[in-house]
Every structure is written in C-alpha cells, then in structure tokens.
N, C-alpha and C positions, 0 to 999 in steps of 0.2 A: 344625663348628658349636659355638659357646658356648654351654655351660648357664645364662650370666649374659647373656646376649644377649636379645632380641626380643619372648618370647611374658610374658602381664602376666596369668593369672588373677584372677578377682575371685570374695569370698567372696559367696554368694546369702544377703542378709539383704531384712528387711521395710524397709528404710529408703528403697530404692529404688519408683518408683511402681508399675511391674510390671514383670514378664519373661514374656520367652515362653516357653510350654512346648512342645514340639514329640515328639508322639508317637512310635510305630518306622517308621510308614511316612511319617509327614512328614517326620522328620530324615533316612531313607534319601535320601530326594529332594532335601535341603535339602544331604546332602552331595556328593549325585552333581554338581548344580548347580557347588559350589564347586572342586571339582575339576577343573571344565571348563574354569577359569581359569589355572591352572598344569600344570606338567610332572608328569608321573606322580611318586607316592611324597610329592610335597613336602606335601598335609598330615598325612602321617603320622608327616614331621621335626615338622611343628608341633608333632603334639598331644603324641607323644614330648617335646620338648622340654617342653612345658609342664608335662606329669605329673612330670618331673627337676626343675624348677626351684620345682613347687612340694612335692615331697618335703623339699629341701631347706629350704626356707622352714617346713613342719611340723615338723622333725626338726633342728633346728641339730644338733646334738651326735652325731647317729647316725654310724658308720660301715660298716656292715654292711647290705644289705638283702637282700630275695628276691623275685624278680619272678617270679610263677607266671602263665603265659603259655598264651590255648587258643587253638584252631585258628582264629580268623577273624583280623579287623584287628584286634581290640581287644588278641591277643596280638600283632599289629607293632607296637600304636601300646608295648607291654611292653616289646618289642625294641629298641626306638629308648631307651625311657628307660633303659633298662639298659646301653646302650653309653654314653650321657652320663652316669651316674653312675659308671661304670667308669671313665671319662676324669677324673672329678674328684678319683680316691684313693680311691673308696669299694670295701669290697670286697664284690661282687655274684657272688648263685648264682642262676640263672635256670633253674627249672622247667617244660619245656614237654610241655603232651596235646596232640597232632597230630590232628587230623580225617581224617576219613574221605575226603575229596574233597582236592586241591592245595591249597594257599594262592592266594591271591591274588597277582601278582604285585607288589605293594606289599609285602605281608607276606613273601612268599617275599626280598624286596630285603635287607630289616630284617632277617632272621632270616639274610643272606649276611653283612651289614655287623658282625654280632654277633659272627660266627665269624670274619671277617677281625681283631676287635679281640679276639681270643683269648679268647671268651668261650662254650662249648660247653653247648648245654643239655641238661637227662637229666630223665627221666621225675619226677613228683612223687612222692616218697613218701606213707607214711600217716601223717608225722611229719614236721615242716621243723624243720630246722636251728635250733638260737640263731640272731637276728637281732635287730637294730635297728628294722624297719621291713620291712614287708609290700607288696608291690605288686600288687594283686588287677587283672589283663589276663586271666581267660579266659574270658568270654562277650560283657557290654557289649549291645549291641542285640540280641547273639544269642540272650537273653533270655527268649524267646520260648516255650517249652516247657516241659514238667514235668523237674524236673529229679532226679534220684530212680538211686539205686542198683540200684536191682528194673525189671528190667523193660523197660532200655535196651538199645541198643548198648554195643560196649567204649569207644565214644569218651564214649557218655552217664552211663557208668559212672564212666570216668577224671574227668569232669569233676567228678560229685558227690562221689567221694573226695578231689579236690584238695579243692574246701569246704570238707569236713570236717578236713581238715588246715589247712587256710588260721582254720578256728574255734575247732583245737583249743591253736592256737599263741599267746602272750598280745604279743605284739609289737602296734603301731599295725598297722592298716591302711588304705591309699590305695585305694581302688577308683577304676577309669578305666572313666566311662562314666555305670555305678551298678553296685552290689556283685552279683556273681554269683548267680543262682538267684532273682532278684527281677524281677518283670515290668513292664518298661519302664514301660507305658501305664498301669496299675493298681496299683503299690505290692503288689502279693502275692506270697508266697514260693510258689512253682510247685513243691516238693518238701518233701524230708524239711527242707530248710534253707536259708537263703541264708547269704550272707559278712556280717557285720556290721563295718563300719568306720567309722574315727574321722573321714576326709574323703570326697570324692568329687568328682573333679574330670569335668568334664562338659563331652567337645571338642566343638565347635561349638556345640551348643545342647542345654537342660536337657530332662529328662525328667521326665512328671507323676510317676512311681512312686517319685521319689524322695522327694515331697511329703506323699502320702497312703498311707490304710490304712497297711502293715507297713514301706511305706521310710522313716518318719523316723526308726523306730529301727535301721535299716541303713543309711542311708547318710553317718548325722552329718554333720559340717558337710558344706556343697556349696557348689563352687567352679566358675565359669564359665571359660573362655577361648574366645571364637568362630573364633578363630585370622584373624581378619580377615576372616570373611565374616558378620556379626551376622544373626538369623532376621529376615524381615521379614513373613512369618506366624505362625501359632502353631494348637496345637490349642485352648489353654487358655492361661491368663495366671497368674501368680503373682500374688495383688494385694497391693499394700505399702503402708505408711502411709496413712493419708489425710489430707488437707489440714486444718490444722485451720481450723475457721471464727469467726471475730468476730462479737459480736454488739454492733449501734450502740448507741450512748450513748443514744438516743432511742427506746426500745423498751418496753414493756411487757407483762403475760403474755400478755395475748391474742391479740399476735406470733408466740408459739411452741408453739400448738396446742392443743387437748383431748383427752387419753387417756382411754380408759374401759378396765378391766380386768374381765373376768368370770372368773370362777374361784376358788375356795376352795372346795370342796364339805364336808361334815363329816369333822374330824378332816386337810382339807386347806388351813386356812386359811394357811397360812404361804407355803406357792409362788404364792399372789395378791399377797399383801404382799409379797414380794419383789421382783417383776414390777413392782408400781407405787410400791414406794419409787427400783428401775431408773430405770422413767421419769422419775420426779423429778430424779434424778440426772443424767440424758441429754439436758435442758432439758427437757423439756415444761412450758407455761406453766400448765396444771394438770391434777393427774391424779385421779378418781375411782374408786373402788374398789368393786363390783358383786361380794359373798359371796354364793357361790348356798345357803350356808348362813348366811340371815338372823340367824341368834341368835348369831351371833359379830359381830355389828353394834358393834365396840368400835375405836375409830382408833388404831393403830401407830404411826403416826406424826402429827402434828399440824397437815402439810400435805398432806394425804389428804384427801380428801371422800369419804365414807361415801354410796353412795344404794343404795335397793333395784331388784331385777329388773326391774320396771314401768318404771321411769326408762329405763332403759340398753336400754329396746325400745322408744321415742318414736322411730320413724323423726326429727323435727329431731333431736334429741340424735344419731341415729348418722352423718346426712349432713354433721355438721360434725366429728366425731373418726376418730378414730386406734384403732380399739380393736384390742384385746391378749385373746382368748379363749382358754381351756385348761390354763390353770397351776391344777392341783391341783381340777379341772373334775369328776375321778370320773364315774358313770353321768350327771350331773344335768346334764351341759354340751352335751348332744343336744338336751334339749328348748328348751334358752336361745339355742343357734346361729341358727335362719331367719330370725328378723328381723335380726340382726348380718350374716349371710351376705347377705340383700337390699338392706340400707338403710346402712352402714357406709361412710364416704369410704376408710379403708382399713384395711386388716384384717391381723393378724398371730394365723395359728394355730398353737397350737404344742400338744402335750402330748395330753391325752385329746382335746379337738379333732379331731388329725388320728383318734385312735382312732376316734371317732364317726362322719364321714366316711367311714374306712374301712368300717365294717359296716354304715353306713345309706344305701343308693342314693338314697334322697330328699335325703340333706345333699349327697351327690355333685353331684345332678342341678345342685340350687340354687349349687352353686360354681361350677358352667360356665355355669349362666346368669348368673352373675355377669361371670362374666369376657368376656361373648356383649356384655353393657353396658358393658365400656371401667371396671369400678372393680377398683383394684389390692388385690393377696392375695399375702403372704409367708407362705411354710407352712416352719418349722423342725423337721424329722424328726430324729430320732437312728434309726440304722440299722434297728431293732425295728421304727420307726412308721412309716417310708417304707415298710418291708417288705410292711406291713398294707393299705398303700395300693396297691402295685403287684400286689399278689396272688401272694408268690412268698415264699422266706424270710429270714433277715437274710445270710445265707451268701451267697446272691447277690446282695445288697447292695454286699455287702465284696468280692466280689471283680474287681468293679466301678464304683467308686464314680460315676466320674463319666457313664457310660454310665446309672445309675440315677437321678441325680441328673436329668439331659437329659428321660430317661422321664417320671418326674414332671411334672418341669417344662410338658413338651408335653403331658401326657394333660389336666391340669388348668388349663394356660393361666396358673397361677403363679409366681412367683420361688420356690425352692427353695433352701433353707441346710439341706443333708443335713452335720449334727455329726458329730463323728468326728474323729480325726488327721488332718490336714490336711482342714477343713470344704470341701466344694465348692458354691458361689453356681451358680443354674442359673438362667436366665432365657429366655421365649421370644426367638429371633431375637436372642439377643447373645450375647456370648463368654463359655464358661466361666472361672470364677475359682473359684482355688484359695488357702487360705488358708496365710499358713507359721509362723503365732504358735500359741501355745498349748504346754500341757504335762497330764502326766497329774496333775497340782493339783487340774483341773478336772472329776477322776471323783470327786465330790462332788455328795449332794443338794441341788435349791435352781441351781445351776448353771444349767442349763438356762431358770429361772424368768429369771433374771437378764439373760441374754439376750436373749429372748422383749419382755421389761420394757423394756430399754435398746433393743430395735430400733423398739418403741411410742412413748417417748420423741426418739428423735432423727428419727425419721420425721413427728412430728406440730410438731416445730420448722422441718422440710424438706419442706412439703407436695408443691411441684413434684419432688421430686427422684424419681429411680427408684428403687421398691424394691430391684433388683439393687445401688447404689451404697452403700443404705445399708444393705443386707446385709454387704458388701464392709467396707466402715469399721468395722461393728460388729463381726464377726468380728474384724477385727484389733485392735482395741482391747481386747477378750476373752480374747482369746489372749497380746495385749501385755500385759495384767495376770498372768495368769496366771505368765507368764516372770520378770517383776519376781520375783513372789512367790517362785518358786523358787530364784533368786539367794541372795534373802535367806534361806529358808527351806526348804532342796532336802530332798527329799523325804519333805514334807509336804503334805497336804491342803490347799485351802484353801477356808475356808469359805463358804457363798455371799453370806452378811450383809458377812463383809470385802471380798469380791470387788468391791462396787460402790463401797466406799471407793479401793481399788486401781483400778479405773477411772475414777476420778477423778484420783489421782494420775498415773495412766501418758499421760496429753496427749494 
C-alpha cells in the first residue's frame, strides 16, 4: 500500500457549513456499520494510512518519529502508520502498553504485519527518545475513564506514564482519534493529564471533546478522513460560517426591527452601552437604550435613543422589539424583568438576568409561561450562570457541557448559547451546535455584553428566523473576530469596545 495513495484528510475549519460530531457510542456504531462493508482489517489500512500521509504533510522535513501505541485499535490504526512510514525512509521506534484482555484481531494483524517489516516494539519509557514527531495511538475512543497513576490497574498505570512521557517530550504531536486521557464526548481531562498535540486527525468521524471545554487546547488543529464512509447522523454539528445576507436597495430602518436594551445599573452603565452600540452594529434598524440607573440618562452614542423604565414596560413597545435584558442589570434587573418576560416579541437574557431568574421562582415561573404562549427566549449563560440555573455548580457545568446546555434548554423551553471554549447552541427539539471560533482574547470585560447586544441586533433584522440559527451565526462571527484579532495581535486581550469594530470587519 502507498503512503502517497488514496486516503485525502481534510483540515476541520469554520468555513465549512457544519460537520457532524458523533459521540463514543455513535461513532462505535457508525464504525461497526462501515466495517460490514469490507474484509476484515481494511479500515484499519485506511486510517493507518491516513495518519502516515498526513504525518508527512505536517512534518515535510522530519525523519524520525515515535508512535506510542495502547492496547485497543487506536494502537493498530499506530501499527499500520508505523509500518508505512518505515517503508518511506523514515526512521521509526514504536512504543507499545498491551492490555490486559487480547487485541482485537485487526490490531493483533497490524501489530503481525509490524514485526514482519522488522519493526519490534518495547515498553514505553519514562522518557522518549529525540524524535521528529510524536504519534499519540494509545487510547482514542478508549477515552472513556479516569485516567490517573494512583489507583489503576498496571495497564491504567502504563498508559498514564506513557502521557506523561508523551508531554514531557518537546517534539510535535499527531494524536489519532483525539489526544489521550481527554473525554471523547465532553472535552475533559479524565486524570492527572491528557497528551496535548499540535494536530489530530479523527478516522471516520469527529468527536465533540475535541471542540469544547479542555479539547481545544489539546487537540490543535483537527483533521477529518471518513475513509469513505461520511457520518449521515450526528450527536451535535460543528456550526460554521454563516451565510452572509443582503440587504435590498429598497429598504429602510423600520425593515430591520426595534431593540430595546435594559441594563446598566449604577456604576454598571457601560455593559448597556456596549450591548446596544452591538445591536447597532448587527443591523438593527433602531436601538433604544433603557439605564436602570436613570441619572446616567447621557447618549454614547448619537444613534442610541435614550427612554426611561416606564417606556420599555408599555406592553406596545415590547410586542414589537427585540429586547436585550441583563448587561450590567446588578440587583435592580429583578424588579424590571415581568413585564419584558410577558409582553416582549423576543427576548435575549443574558448576565444578572439569568442571575435573577435563577433565585426568584416567580421570574422562573413567568419564563415557562412565556414559553407555554409560543414567544421566543435566548438565554446566554457563561458556565457560573447556567450553574445557578440548574441547581448544581460550575464543575458540573464543565464537565459536561453539552449535556448541561440540553438541561437548560429543556427545563426552560429556551435556546441556550452556554459561553465557554467552544460555546454550545441548545435548542428544544433541534440539533446541538457547537461552536469552533473564538480565542481566549475574549476573557475580557464587556465581551459577553457585546454578544448579548449583537444577538438583539441581528435577531430584530431576522424576525422570522430561529433563535438557535441566530445563535449559531453570532457565536461564529464572535469567535471569528476574536481569531482575526489574535492573528494580528496574539496574545493579547481584546477589548470589548474594539470587538464590535472587529465584527464588523470579519464578514
């Protein structure tokens, strides 16, 4: 078999409309499926092959690698890429921790065909060798457990020692799969550590953990090869780009909706004005601005309308807008929520909002009956606030994200854009989406406002559209700003005021 043959990885960016993600028990299923189509072993040529050929495409110049190899397939699909990069001049040391139960007889093939090409493997050390290039094969879906020195078996033991060698070594690393000791389904490191690597090529179909919580910064880039069998389900969907939209020649403001923002509480006026300079920016055809701290009654901006509390609880005024509650809201945004929460065409809570919510069963009550009458409610949590909401703390947030995002979503009958490293969109009765822009630029104050602001704004231009969609778009626009900036300006902050200039810029 040629390593310049067949298999054609593709890098996983946002430019594509989605991909599927497929959890540990759908991609079991999803590969048992593919398998039933060919002869035993063959895709384990595939994936092998794919992990060699895109070694080779990361690493022009290397000659050396080390393929550390554990006990399931994910160390045959090791086996296979280690005999084709042996074949090509490279020179290859192949580390393997054997399980406690047989191989598989795929793995047990790969791991014959290894030794027939004179290629013998020996226990990992506590230290690898110089090399070129790293090839992290020993877990992959196996994923699944804590993975931890204390307190295993000798195999659970070997495996977290290799890690540790595998993290302590400065070479690239290739993880196949996603990088060891990180949890397929949920992005969380499951012990003392996972493998942190520079790619991660992902046979048949992607997995969410490499997306969210702790996998974006272990699995760096991520590369797809379906090896010819593409997922035609999914758990979750990557969401990417969105379309951009035209607006006719023959239009005017009152086309692209009325925002109303309430929030600014004393000493919080600035996360309002952020919010609704957003919206401005995001089309909205006008935006009003509602300080629940009236004596800052001064305009920021020049195309802001100023009105007070009284205004922005005129049931007409809220059955025709878009309002934006909670940016910088403090104690004072409890008492301003019920009529927003009752009479409001659509609603975006974000910030002390959901805080209030959380502690006052009367604002609870009034969101479900909101939601009992058919009028739509997008609630932006950052992990803290969801926390608050579910009754539980932010730890179990994070170590599940998108299982928590789901919860919300269903207990309150809302779309849910739970923030965070890879933000997860939740929607009743539709498909999760996971977002893959962004950087940590946007652990900056004001950030969140901006958000909040810009999903008011392109929501009250998109009246018909579904909150989940235009969750989905603004997340990625967000996060696409975000990355620009970085480019330009890596690791730096960025500020929330330039953020929505940069979202302008990024298309």
């Amino acid at each position: 078999m040629s390593v310049y043959a067949t298999s054609s990885p593709q890098r996983v960016s946002g430019s594509r409309a989605r991909w599927a993600l497929l959890d540990a028990d759908a991609a079991r299923a999803h590969e048992a499926q593919a398998r039933g189509f060919h002869p035993a072993g063959t895709l384990m040529q595939r994936a092998g092959l794919a992990v060699a050929r895109l070694a080779l495409a990361l690493t022009p110049g290397a000659r050396r690698v080390t393929v550390v190899c554990g006990p399931g397939d994910n160390g045959g699909d090791g086996f296979v890429a280690a005999r084709l990069l042996h074949a090509t001049g490279w020179q290859v040391r192949v580390h393997h921790t054997p399980g406690a139960r047989p191989p598989s007889a795929d793995a047990a093939g790969a791991l014959d065909a290894l030794l027939q090409a004179g290629l013998a493997p020996s226990p990992c050390p506590d230290q690898l060798a110089a090399t070129d290039l790293v090839i992290d094969a020993l877990l992959g879906l196996g994923s699944s457990r804590r993975v931890s020195g204390l307190g295993l078996d000798a195999t659970g033991s070997a495996v977290a020692r290799a890690i540790a060698a595998i993290r302590a070594q400065h070479a690239p690393v290739l993880a196949i799969d996603l990088p060891s000791g990180l949890h397929p389904d949920t992005g969380a490191v499951m012990g003392d550590r996972a493998v942190v690597a520079r790619a991660t090529l992902c046979p048949l179909s992607l997995r969410p953990g490499c997306f969210t919580h702790q996998g974006r910064d272990h699995a760096g880039e991520v590369w797809l090869d379906d090896l010819g069998h593409p997922a035609t389900q999914s758990t979750a969907w990557l969401s990417g780009a969105p379309t951009p939209i035209e607006r006719p020649h023959a239009s005017h403001k009152g086309r692209f909706g009325d925002v109303v923002v309430v929030g600014g509480a004393e000493g919080m006026g600035g996360a309002a004005v952020l919010a609704a300079e957003a919206a401005l920016a995001a089309g909205a055809g006008r935006v009003y601005l509602v300080p629940l701290d009236e004596r800052s009654l001064a305009a920021p901006r020049h195309e802001l309308m100023l009105r007070p509390l009284a205004w922005a609880h005129e049931p007409a005024t809220l059955a025709a807008a878009t309002v934006v509650a909670g940016c910088g809201g403090g104690d004072r945004i409890a008492a301003a929520l019920p009529p927003l929460l009752h009479h409001a065409a659509r609603l975006v809570l974000d910030a002390d909002a959901l805080n209030a919510i959380a502690a006052e069963a009367a604002l609870r009550s009034a969101l479900l009956r909101r939601t009992q009458r058919g009028l739509p409610t997008l609630l932006t949590p950052h992990p803290l606030e969801a926390a608050r909401l579910l009754g539980c703390d932010t730890a179990a947030v994070q170590r599940d994200r998108l299982a928590a995002a789901t919860a919300l979503a269903s207990s309150l009958g809302a779309t849910v854009l739970l923030k965070g490293s890879g933000s997860v969109i939740a929607t009743p009765g539709a498909p999760l989406l996971v977002n893959a822009t962004g950087n940590a630029a946007l652990a900056s104050a004001g950030t969140g406002d901006v958000l909040a602001g810009w999903l008011g704004g392109a929501w009250a231009g998109l009246p018909d559209s579904e909150a989940g969609t235009i969750a989905a778009a603004t997340a990625w626009r967000h996060g696409h700003a975000a990355d620009r900036f970085a480019q330009a300006c890596p690791g730096r902050p960025l500020r929330a005021s330039a953020l929505i200039e940069q979202m302008l810029q990024a298309g």
